[in-house]
N, C-alpha and C positions, 0 to 999 in steps of 0.2 A: 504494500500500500504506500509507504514509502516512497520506494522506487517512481509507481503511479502519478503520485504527488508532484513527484521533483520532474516528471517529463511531463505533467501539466502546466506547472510554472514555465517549464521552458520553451513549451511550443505557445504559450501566451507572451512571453518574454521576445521574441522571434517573431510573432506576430505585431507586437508593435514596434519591434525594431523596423520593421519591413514597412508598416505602416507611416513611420516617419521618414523611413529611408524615402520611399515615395513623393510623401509631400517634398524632402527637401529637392528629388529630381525635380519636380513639376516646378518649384520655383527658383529653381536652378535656371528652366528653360524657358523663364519668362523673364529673367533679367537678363539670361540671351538672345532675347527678343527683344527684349527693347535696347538694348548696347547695339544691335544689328538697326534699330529703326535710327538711334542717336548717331552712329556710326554715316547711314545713306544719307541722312541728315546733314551733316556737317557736308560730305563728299558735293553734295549737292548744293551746298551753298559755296568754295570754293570754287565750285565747275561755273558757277554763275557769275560769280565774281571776276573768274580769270576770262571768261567771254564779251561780257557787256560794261567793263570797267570803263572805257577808253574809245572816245569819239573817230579813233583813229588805226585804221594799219600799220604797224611796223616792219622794217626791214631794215637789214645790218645794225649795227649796233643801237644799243638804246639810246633817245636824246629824248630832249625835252620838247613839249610843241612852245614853249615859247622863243616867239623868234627875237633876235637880239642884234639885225644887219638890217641896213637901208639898203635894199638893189642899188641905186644908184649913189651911197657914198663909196656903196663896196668898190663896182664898175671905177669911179673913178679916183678912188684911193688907191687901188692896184694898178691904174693907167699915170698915174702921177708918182709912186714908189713908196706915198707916206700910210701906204696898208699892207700888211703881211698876208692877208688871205689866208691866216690858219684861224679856224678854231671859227668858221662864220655860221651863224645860220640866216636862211632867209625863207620866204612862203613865194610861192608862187600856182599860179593856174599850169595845169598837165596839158598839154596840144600833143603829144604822142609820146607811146613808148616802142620800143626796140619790140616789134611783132616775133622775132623770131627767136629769142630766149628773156626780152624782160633786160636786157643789161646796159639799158640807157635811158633818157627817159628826155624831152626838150619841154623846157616850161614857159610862160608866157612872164615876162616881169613888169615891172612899173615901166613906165614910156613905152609899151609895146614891143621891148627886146626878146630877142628868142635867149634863153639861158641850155647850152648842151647839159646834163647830169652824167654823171660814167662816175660806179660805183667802185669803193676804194680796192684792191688788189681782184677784184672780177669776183668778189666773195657772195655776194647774192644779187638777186634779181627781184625785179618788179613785175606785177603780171601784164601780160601782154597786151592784153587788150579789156575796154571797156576802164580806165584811168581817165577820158579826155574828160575835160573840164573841172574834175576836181581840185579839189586845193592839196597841195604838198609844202609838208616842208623839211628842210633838207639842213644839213650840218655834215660840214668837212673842212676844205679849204679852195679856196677859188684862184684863180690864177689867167696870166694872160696866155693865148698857144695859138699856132698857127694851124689850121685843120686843110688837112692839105688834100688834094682833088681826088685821089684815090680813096681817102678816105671820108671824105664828103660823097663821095658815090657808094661806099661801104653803108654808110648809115640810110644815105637812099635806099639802097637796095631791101634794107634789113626793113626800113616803113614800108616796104610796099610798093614804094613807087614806080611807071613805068618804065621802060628802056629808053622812052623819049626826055622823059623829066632827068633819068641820071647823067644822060649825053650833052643835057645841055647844062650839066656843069661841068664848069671850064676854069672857074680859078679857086684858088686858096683860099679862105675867110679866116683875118687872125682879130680873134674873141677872146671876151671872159669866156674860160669853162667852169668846171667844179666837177672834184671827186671828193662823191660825199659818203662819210662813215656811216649814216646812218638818214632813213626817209621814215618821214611816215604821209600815209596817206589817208583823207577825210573820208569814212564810211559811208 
């Protein structure tokens, strides 16, 4: 009777072991459910964050959108010698990009000047198309250069243009350029 006793106790004893064993799985796997809801939670707000933070596209390195150059003191502080042309940035309107990899970009500036863009070591690209008339702005260094007929039909070629429009250029154009570190572009 003893004996009886003592495996009554123990399959009661066993019985609520198992019983709270239980409950403690069950809310075990409800604070795994919500750590897993807390968890998408968060992932989902970061995902939102790093999408719609910023009015703007970036490409090559990071800058700022605030522009801190005049087009035209730039133009002619680098045509007079008392401007370095490092470290400019300026805003301009897009009139076309490099159709066939994205790796130039010509923007419209103040007084209606074309400005060429060519990005710094060929390290990234703009997209090819569907850029025109937005705002960019750009941060590098600007400089004066001579773009010579070969390569003034090089970038014709690469816009698109036809056989007739690259043939009729015929001489040099020496400009402000800019190889810029970094662009971004208005969404």
């Amino acid at each position: 009777m003893e004996k009886q006793k003592g495996v009554n106790l123990y399959a009661v004893g066993l019985r609520v072991f198992l019983e709270e064993a239980k409950a403690a799985v069950a809310e075990l796997n409800y604070l795994k459910e919500q750590m897993m809801k807390i968890y998408y939670l968060i992932l989902t707000t970061l995902f939102m964050i790093s999408c719609g933070g910023s009015p703007y596209d970036a490409f090559g390195e990071k800058i700022s959108s605030e522009v801190s150059h005049n087009y035209i003191s730039v133009l002619s502080g680098i045509q007079s010698s008392t401007e370095s042309g490092e470290g400019i940035s300026l805003s301009g309107e897009i009139l076309e990009t490099c159709s066939k990899k994205g790796c130039w970009m010509k923007l419209k500036m103040e007084g209606g000047d074309t400005l060429l863009v060519r990005f710094k070591d060929y390290s990234y690209f703009v997209p090819k198309t569907g850029q025109e008339k937005k705002e960019a702005i750009i941060k590098g260094n600007a400089f004066m250069d001579t773009l010579t007929v070969d390569v003034l039909r090089h970038y014709a070629e690469d816009a698109g243009k036809s056989k007739n429009e690259i043939n009729q250029i015929d001489k040099p154009i020496y400009s402000l350029n800019f190889i810029a570190d970094g662009v971004l572009i208005k969404k």
